[in-house]
N, C-alpha and C positions, 0 to 999 in steps of 0.2 A: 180645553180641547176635547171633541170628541171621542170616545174609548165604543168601542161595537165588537159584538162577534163576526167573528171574520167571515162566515157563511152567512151572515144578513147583509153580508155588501157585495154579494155576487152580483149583483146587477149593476150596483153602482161601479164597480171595478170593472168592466168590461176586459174581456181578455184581449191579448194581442192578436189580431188578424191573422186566418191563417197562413195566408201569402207572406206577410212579416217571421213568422214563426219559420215556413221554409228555407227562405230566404237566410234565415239563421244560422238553421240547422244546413244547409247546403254549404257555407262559409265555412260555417267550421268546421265540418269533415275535410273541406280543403286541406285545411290550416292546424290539422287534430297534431302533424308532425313536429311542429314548431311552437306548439300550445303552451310549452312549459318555457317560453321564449318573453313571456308578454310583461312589460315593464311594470302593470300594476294588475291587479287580480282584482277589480271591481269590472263588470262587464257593460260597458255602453249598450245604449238601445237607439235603435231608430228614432228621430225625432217624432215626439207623440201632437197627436192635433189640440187634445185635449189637455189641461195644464192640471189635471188629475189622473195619478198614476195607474196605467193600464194595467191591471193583473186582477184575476180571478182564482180565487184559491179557498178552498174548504179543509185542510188540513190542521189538525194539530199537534203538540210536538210527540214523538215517536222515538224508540229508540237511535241511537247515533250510531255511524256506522262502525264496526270495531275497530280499533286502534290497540294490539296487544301492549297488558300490561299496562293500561292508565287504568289507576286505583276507581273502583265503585264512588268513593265520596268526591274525587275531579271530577269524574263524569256527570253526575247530579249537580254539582256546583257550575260547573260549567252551563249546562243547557239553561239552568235557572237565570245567570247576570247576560246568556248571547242573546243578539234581537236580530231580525233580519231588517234593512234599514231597504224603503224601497221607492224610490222618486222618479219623473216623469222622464228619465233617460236613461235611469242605473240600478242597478240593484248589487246593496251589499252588507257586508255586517257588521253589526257594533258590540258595545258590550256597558251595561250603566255599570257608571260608578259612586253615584251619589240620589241620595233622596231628600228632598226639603218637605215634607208635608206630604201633599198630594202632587208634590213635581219631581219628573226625575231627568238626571244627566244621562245623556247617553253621547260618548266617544265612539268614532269612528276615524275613517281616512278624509282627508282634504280632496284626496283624488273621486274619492265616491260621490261627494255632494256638489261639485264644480259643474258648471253648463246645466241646472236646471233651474226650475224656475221656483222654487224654492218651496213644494210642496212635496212634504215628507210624510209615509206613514210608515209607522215603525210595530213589528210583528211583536209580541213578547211570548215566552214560553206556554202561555196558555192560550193561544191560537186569537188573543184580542189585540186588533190592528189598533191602532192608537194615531189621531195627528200630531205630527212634530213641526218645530222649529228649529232654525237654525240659529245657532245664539252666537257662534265664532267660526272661523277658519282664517288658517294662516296661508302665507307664499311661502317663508322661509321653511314654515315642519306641515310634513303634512298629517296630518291633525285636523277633526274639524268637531265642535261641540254642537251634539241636539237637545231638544229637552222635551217633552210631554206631560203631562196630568193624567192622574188613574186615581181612582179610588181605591184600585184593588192595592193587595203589595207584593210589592215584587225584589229578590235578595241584588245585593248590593254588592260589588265586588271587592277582594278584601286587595289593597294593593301591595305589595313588595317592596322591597329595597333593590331597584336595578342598581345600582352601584354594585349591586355585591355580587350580580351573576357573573358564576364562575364556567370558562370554558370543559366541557365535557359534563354541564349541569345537565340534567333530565329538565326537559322542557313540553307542556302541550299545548298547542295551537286548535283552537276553535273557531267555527263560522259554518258559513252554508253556500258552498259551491254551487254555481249558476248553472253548469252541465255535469252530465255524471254518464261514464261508459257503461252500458248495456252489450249483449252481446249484438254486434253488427252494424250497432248504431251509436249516435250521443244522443242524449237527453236532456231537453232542456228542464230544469226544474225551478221555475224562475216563477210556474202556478202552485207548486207543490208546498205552499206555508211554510210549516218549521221542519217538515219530514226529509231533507236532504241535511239535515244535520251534522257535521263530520268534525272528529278529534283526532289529530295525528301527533304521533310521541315521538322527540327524538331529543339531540343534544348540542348543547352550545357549542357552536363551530369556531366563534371568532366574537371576541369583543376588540375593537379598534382602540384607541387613546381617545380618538376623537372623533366625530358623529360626519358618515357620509353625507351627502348633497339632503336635506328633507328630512333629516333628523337619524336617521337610521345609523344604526348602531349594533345592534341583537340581531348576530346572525347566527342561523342555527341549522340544523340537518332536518327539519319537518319538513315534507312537501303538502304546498297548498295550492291551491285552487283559486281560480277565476270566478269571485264574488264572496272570497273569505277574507276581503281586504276592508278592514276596519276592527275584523275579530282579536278576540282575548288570544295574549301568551301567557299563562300561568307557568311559576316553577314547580317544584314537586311536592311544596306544603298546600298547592293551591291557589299561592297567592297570585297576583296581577302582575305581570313584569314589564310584558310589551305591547305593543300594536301591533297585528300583520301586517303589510301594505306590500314587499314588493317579494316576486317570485325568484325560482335559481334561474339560472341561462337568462336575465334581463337583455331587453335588445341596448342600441345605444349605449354599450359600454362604455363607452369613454364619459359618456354623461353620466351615468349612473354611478359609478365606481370613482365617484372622484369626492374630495374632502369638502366639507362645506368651507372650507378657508377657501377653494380653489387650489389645493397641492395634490396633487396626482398619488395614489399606492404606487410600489414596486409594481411591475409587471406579474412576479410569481404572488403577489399578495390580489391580485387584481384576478389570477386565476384559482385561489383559494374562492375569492368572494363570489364568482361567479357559481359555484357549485352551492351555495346558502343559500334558504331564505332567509327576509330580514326584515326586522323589526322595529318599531320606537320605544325608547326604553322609557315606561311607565314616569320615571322622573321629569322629562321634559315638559309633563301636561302641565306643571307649574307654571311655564312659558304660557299657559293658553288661562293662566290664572284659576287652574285648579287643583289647589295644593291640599 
């Protein structure tokens, strides 16, 4: 697969029209009230004509935004294994977890890579777009596996033991949010490369016995953002614990909040969960046969 510097495909990338871009940005100011509402944090795009993804972007990676109190060496670790994953309807983040040679894995959401046409380029830490493939996604977790070629190297993420996360664990969530508050206005950063970068620290709110609807399980007190849905959860040695995928305030509660058996939370545990976000606990990718 092709590997380019991200500023020699400004042309091939053609940006989003600006009429599309208003049309964006006009929605969402609508809807800025409710933002923290949206059941998955991977941001849809207008259906594109071309089955090659629209985005123009000459950036490379830049500091993240602060997050008090996440150690110097997560912060490094982290922007190295996140990628921004970007296809002809969505744009969201992943994180690799493995390298064979000159190929590498890269994990995301099921919800990210769904309705396109299966033309993926995946950003890495050093501003080189890369073409991907889709190698899995499931119905049951959402979960979906990419993979690309590079020559170059790139680090690898170290995994965890989810079994073992403990409520009131220090946990940090990574990815690159699709809008970002400016004063007066949102911004879309969806041209902006790796420079919307963002780490937010907080602490395990809730592990269940057993995994909500899509695999979720790792709920915790980060708030994240709309297009950090595929990003790494690290605990606090580093290591890999979770998948981002769904925000606090999800709509459709009754669907969201409910057991993958089909058995319903309490009511009071249903309004704990509503205040999390939540994650796929890193063990499940075995299900996706990558152990």
């Amino acid at each position: 697969m092709l590997s380019v510097q991200y500023k020699s495909n400004k042309n091939r990338f053609a940006a989003v029209s600006q009429a599309s871009r208003s049309f964006l940005k006009t929605v969402l100011l609508g809807t800025q009230v409710i933002g923290a509402s949206l059941l998955f944090l991977g941001a849809n795009l207008p259906a594109a004509e071309s089955q090659t993804p629209s985005y123009s972007v000459g950036y490379t990676m830049s500091s993240p935004s602060p997050s008090e109190n996440v150690p110097a060496s997560i912060s490094e670790m982290a922007q190295k294994v996140t990628v921004r994953i970007f296809a002809n309807r969505s744009v969201g983040s992943g994180v690799i977890i493995n390298r064979s040679g000159q190929g590498y894995t890269v994990v995301t959401n099921a919800h990210v890579v769904e309705n396109n046409s299966g033309n993926f380029m995946i950003l890495t830490t050093d501003g080189q777009m890369h073409g991907g493939r889709l190698v899995s996604s499931s119905r049951n977790l959402d979960v979906a596996v990419l993979q690309f070629n590079s020559s170059g190297s790139y680090q690898v993420a170290k995994r965890g033991d989810s079994s073992r996360v403990a409520v009131g664990e220090t946990v940090v969530a990574a990815g690159f949010p699709n809008w970002l508050n400016s004063p007066g206005r949102m911004q879309d950063t969806r041209e902006w490369g790796n420079r919307p970068f963002q780490l937010t620290q907080g602490q395990v709110g809730m592990v269940p016995n057993r995994s909500l609807v899509e695999g979720y399980q790792l709920g915790y007190t980060n708030d994240i953002r709309s297009g950090m849905s595929g990003g790494p959860v690290f605990n606090q040695r580093g290591e890999l614990i979770g998948i981002n995928g769904r925000s606090k305030f999800a709509l459709s509660a009754d669907k969201v909040y409910r057991y993958s058996d089909g058995s319903s939370p309490s009511p009071e545990q249903v309004q704990q969960m509503k205040t999390l976000s939540w994650a796929i606990p890193v063990s499940y990718l075995s299900l996706q046969g990558l152990s």
